[in-house]
VOGU-3710 file (C-alpha; in Angstrom, 3 decimals, decimal comma):
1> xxxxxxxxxx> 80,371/80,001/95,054  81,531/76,589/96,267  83,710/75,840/98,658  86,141/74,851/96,114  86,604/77,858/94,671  87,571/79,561/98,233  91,487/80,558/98,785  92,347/78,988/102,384  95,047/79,499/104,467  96,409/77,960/107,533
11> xxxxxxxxxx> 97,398/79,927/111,252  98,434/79,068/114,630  97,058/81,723/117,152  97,122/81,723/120,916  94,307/79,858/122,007  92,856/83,330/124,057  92,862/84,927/120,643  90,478/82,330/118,766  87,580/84,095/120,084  88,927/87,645/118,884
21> xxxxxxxxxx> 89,890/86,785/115,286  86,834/85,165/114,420  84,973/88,405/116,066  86,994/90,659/113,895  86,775/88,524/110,698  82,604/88,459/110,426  82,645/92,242/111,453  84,002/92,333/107,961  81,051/91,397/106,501  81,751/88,259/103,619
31> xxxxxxxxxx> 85,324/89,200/103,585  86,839/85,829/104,836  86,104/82,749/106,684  87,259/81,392/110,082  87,304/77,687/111,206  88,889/76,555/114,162  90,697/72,842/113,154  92,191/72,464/116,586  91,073/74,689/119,887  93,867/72,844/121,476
41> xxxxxxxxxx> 96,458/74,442/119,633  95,294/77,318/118,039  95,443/75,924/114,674  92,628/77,687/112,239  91,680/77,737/108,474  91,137/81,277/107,250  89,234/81,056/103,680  88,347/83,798/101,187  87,146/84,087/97,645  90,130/85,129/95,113
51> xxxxxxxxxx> 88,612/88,466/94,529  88,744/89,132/98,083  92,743/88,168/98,283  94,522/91,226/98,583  92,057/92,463/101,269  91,949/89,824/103,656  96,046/89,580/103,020  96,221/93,383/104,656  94,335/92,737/107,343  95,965/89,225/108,314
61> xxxxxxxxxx> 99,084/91,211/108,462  97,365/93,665/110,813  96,241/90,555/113,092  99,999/88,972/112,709  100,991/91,861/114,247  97,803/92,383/116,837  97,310/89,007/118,008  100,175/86,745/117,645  98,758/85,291/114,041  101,206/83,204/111,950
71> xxxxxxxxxx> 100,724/81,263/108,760  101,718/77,278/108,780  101,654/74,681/106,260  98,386/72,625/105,261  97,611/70,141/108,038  98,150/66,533/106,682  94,990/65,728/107,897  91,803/67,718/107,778  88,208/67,795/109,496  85,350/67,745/106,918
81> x> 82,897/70,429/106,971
//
């Protein structure tokens, strides 16, 4: 699978939490992917293969609720892998 083919979304957290999502994402072994953009703000890029879409949607809502998570538009500028 290339990275191209990945579904990514875009969430500001509380800095404190950055640690914890990323811990509860790779429990869930392949389900998603977690890359911090900006440890500054909280701002991180949650990717996941379309097959994987309506999983990683129900638990994002879990995490909204858990740890503060909330979806924001594409950055203008991205960091390349």
């Amino acid at each position: 699978m290339t990275a191209e083919s990945f579904e990514k979304n875009y969430f500001q957290i509380p800095r404190a939490e950055i640690g914890h999502l990323r811990f509860i994402l790779e429990s869930y072994d392949g389900l998603a992917l977690a890359r911090t953009l900006d440890s500054g703000s909280g701002l991180v890029e949650i990717a996941c293969s379309p097959s994987r879409r309506e999983d990683v949607d129900e638990l994002l809502k879990t995490l909204a609720e858990e740890v503060g998570l909330r979806e924001v538009p594409v950055p203008e500028v991205l960091a390349p892998l």
